[in-house]
C-alpha positions as CSV (number, residue, x, y, z in Angstrom):
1,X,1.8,-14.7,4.6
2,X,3.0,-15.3,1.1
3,X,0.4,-12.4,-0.3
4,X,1.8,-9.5,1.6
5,X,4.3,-6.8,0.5
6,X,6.0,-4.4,2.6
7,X,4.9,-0.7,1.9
8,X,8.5,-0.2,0.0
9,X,7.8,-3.6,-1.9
10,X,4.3,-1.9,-2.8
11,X,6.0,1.2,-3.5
12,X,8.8,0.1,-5.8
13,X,6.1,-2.5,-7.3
14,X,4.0,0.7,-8.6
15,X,6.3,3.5,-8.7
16,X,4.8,5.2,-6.0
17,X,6.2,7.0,-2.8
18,X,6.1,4.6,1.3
19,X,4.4,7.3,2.5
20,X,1.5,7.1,-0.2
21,X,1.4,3.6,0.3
22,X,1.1,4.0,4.4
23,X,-1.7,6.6,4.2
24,X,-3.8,4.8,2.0
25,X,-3.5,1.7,4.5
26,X,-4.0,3.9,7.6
27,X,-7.3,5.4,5.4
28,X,-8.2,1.8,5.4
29,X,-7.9,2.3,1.5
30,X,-6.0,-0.8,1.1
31,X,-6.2,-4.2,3.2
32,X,-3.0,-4.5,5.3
33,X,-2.1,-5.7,8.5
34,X,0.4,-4.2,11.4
35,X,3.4,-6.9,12.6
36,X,4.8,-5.7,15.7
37,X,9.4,-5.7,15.3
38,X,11.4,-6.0,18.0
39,X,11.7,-2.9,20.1
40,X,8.8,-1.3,19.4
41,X,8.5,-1.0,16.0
42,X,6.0,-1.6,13.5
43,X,5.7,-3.0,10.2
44,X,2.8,-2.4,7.7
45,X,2.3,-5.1,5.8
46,X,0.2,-4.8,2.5
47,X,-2.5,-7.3,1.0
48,X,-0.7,-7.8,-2.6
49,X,-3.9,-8.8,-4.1
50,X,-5.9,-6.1,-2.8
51,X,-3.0,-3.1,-3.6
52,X,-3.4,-4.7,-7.2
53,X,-7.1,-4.2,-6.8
54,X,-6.9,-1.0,-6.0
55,X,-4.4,-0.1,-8.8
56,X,-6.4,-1.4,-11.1
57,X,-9.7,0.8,-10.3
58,X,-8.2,3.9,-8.5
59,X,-8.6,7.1,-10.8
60,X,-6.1,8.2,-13.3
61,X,-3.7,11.0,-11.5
62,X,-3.8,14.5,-12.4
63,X,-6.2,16.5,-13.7
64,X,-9.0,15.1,-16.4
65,X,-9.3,16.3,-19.6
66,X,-12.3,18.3,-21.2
């Protein structure tokens, strides 16, 4: 599909680490999909208007202020 983003492409897109990107799919946080690779492997594949979604409303990191 032409609106999906590999977990590094979602990664690089928001300065943010794979393996945040991967947990918040497998949380069901963010719409994705699983392609099956040749031998065995797996490919997560992200939903690149749903990530922005999510961007856009998630809470700012770190702690808030007083």
């Amino acid at each position: 599909m032409g609106n999906d983003l590999t977990t590094i492409e979602a990664a690089e897109l928001y300065g943010l680490s794979t393996v945040y990107i991967r947990k918040l799919a497998a949380q069901g946080r963010l719409k994705c999909r699983l392609a099956k690779l040749r031998k065995g492997a797996t490919l997560w594949l992200i939903d690149a208007p749903a990530l922005h979604a999510f961007m856009k409303n998630r809470a700012a990191p770190g702690r808030p202020k007083k």
